[in-house]
C-alpha positions in Angstrom: -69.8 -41.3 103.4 -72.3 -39.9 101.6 -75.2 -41.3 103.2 -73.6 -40.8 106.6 -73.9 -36.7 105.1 -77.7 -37.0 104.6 -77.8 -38.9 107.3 -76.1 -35.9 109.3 -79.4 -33.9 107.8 -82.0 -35.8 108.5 -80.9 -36.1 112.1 -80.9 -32.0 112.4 -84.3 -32.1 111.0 -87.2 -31.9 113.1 -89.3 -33.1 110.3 -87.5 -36.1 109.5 -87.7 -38.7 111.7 -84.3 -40.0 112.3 -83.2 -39.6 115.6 -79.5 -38.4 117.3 -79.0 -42.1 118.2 -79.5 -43.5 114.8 -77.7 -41.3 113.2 -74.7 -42.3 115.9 -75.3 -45.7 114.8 -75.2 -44.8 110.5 -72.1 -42.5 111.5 -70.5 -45.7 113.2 -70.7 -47.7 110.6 -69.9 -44.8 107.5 -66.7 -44.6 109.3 -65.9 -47.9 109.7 -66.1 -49.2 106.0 -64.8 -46.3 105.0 -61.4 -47.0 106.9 -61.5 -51.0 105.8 -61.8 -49.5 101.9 -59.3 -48.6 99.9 -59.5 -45.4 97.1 -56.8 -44.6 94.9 -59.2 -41.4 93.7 -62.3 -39.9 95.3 -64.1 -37.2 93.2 -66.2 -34.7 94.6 -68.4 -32.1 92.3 -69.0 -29.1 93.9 -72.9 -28.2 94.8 -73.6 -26.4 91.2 -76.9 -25.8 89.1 -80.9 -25.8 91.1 -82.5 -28.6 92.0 -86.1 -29.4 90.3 -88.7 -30.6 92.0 -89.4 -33.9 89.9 -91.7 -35.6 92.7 -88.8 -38.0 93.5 -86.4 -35.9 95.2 -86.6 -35.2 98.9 -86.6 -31.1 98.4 -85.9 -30.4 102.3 -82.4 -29.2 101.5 -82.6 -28.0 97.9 -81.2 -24.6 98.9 -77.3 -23.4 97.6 -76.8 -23.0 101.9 -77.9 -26.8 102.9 -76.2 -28.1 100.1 -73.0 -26.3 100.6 -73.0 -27.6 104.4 -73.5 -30.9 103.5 -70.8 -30.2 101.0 -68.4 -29.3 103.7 -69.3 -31.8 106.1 -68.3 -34.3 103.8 -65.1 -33.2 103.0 -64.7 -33.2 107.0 -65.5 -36.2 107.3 -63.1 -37.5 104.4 -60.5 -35.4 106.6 -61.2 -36.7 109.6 -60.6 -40.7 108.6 -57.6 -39.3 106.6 -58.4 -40.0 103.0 -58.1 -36.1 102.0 -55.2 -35.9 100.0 -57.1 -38.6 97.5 -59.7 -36.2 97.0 -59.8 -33.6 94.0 -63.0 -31.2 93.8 -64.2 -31.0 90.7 -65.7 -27.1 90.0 -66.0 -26.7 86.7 -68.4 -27.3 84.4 -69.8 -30.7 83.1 -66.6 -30.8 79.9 -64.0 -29.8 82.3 -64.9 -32.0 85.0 -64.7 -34.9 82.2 -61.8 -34.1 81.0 -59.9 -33.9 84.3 -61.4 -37.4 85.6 -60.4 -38.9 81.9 -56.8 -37.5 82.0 -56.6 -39.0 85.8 -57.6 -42.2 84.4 -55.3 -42.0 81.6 -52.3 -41.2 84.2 -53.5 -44.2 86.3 -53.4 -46.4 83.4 -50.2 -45.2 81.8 -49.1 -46.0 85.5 -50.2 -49.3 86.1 -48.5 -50.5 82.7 -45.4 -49.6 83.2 
């Protein structure tokens, strides 16, 4: 799903040179294995802090805006093949987002025991 977002990007971008029809064909096959798996928890972490230009990241869509769309395009896409209510967005800071995901994993634990 989450290359199926860039994916999304890359096709909307006239200096990237994926095409409409390629990105059909990524889309396809995002959606497809994402049906056939099976999550008991997907975590998403809100777009937070600024990018830095390190020489290895592809800057194109560095900006609060483009990351926030491709933000929200994959949580529609996560709505659209129905796997939604598995997702909790994580929108605190670094400590908080831990310590949700650890008390999650401590409830699924406690869970599968008993």
């Amino acid at each position: 799903m989450i290359t199926k977002m860039y994916a999304r990007q890359y096709a909307e971008e006239p200096d990237c040179v994926m095409t409409k029809e390629e990105f059909d064909i990524v889309s396809a096959a995002a959606d497809e294995y994402a049906r056939a798996s099976r999550w008991d928890k997907i975590y998403l972490i809100c777009p937070n802090g600024k990018f830095v230009d390190d020489h290895t990241r592809f800057m194109l869509h560095e900006t609060m805006e483009a990351r926030w769309k491709m933000f929200n395009a994959l949580c529609e896409d996560l709505k659209k093949i129905g796997e939604w209510e598995k997702v909790t967005v994580l929108d605190g800071g670094y400590q908080k987002n831990f310590e949700k995901i650890c008390n999650d994993v401590k409830k699924y634990m406690e869970n599968e025991k008993g």
